[in-house]
C-alpha positions as CSV (number, residue, x, y, z in Angstrom):
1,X,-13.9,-8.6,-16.3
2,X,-17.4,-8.2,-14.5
3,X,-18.0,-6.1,-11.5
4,X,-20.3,-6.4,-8.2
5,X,-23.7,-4.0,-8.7
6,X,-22.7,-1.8,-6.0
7,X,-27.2,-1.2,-5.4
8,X,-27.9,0.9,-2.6
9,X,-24.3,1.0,-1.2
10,X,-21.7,3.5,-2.1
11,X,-18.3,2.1,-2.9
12,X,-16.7,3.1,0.4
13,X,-19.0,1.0,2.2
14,X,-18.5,-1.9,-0.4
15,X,-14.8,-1.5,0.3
16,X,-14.9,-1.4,4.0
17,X,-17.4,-4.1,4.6
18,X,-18.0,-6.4,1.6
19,X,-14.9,-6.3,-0.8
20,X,-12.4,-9.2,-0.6
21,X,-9.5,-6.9,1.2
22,X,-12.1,-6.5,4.2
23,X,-12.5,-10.4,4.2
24,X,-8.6,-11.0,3.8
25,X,-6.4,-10.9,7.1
26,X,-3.2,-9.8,7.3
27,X,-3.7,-7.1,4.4
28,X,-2.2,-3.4,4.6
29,X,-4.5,-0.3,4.8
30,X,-5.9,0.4,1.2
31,X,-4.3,3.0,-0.8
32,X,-5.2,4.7,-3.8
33,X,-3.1,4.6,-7.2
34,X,-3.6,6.2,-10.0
35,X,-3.5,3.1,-13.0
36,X,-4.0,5.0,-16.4
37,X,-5.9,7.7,-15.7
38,X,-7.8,6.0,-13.2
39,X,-7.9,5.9,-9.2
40,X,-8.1,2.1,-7.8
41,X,-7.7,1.3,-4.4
42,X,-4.8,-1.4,-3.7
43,X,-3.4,-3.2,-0.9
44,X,-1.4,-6.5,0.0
45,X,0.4,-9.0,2.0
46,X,3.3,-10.6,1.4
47,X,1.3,-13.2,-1.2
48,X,-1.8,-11.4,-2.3
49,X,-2.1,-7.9,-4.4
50,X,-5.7,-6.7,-4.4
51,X,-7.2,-3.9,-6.5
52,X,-10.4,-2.3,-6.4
53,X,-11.9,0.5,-8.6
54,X,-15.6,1.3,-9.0
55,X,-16.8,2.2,-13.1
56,X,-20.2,2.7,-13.9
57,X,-22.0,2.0,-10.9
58,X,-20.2,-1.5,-10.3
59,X,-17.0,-2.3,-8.2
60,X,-14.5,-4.2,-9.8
61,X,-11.7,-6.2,-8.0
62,X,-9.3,-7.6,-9.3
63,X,-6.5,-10.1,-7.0
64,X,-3.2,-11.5,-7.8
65,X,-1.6,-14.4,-5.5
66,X,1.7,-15.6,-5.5
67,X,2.4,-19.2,-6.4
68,X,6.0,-19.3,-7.3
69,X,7.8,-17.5,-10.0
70,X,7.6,-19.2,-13.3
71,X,10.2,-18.7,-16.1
72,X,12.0,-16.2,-14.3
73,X,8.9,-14.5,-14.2
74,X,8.1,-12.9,-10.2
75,X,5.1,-11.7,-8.5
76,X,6.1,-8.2,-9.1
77,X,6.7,-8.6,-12.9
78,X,3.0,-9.8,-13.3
79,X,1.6,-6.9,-11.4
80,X,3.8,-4.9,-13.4
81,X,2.4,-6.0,-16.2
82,X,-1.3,-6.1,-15.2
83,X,-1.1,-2.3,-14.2
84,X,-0.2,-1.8,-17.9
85,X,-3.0,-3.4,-19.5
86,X,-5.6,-1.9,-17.2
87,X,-8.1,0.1,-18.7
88,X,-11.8,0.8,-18.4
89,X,-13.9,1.1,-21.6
């Protein structure tokens, strides 16, 4: 996972005026949860989950869209499964 070199802007701004949720249409207010140990900012529409966390002077995003489920497996059990396995190091 890379992130965006956030320069001379603070990560508010990034997230109000250049991150993907600001882009997307149709999206619900960010929110902040706490994903092991760490604060990202989240938000979503009914096929798109969007989440946004700044580390080390970059802002990393990260989106899931929905498809279809596959194998029994839904939307909800990937992001489930990605909010395990998320970790800065």
């Amino acid at each position: 996972m890379s992130g965006t070199t956030l320069k001379d802007k603070d990560f508010q701004t990034f997230l109000a005026n250049d991150s993907v949720a600001a882009r997307t249409r149709g999206v619900s207010p960010l929110v902040t949860k706490k994903i092991n140990g760490y604060t990202w900012y989240t938000c979503s529409n009914s096929r798109f989950y969007y989440y946004a966390a700044e580390f080390a002077g970059r802002a990393y995003e990260i989106e899931i869209y929905y498809a279809s489920d596959a194998d029994g497996v839904t939307l909800e059990d990937t992001r489930s499964l990605l909010e395990k396995t998320l970790f800065f190091e």
